[in-house]
C-alpha positions in Angstrom: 0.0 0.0 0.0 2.6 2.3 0.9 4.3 1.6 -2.5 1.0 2.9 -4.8 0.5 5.8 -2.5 3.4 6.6 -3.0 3.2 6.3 -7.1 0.4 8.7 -6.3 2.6 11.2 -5.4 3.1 11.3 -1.2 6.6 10.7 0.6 7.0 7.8 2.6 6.4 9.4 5.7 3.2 10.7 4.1 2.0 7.6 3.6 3.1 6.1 7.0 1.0 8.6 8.5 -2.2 8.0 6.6 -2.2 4.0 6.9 -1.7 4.4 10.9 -4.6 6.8 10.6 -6.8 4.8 8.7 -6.1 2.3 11.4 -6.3 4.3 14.1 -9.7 6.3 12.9 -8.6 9.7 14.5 -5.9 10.4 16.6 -3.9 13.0 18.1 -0.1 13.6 16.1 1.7 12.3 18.8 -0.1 9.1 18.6 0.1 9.2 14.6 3.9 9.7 15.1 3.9 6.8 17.0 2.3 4.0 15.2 3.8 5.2 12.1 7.2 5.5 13.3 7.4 9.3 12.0 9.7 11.7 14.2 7.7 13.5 16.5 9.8 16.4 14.6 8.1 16.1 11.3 4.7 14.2 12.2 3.0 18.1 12.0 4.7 18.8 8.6 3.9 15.5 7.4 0.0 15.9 8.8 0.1 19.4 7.0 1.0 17.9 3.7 -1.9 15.1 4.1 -4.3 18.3 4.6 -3.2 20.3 1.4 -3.8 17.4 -0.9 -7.2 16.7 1.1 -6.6 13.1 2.6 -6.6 13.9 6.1 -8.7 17.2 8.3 -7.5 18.3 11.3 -10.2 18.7 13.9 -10.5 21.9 16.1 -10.1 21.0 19.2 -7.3 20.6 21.7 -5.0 18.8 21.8 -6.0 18.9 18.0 -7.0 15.7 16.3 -6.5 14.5 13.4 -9.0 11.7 11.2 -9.0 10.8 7.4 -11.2 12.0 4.6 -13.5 9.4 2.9 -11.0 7.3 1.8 -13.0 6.3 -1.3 -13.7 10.2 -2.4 -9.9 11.5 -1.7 -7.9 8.6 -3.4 -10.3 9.8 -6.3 -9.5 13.3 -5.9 -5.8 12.6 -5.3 -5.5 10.1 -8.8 -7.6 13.1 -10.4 -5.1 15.8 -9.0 -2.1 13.3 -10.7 -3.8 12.8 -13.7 -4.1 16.1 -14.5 -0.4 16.9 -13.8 0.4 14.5 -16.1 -1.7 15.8 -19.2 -0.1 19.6 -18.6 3.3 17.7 -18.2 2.7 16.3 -22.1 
């Protein structure tokens, strides 16, 4: 899994962070960090990242949480988003 997310574009840390958060259903970025095995130094980076390409929200509370979007509907929108770089690429 990490391998075809990856082919769609995120890091590896990237998509560390989004399989332990599918597991996890929402979780705080320590906790992320943890079952990931991303650097408590990047995990907010990395979560930032997940945001701008619309695979994961952050939720306002505190300590702030963090969940995934419909998987279904933002795998879509990421292979879309690719798709279209390609095509202005050629």
């Amino acid at each position: 899994m990490i391998e075809k997310l990856k082919k769609l574009g995120l890091t590896g840390y990237e998509s560390q962070a989004y399989i332990a958060l599918l597991k996890l259903g929402d979780a705080e970025a320590d906790e992320i960090a943890l079952n990931a095995k991303i650097p408590m130094g990047r995990i907010y980076s990395v979560l930032s990242s997940l945001e701008e390409v619309h695979l994961v929200r952050a939720q306002d509370t505190r300590p702030r949480r963090y969940a995934c979007v419909d998987p279904a509907a933002a795998l879509t929108h990421l292979c879309s988003t690719k798709q279209e770089e390609l095509k202005q690429a050629s």
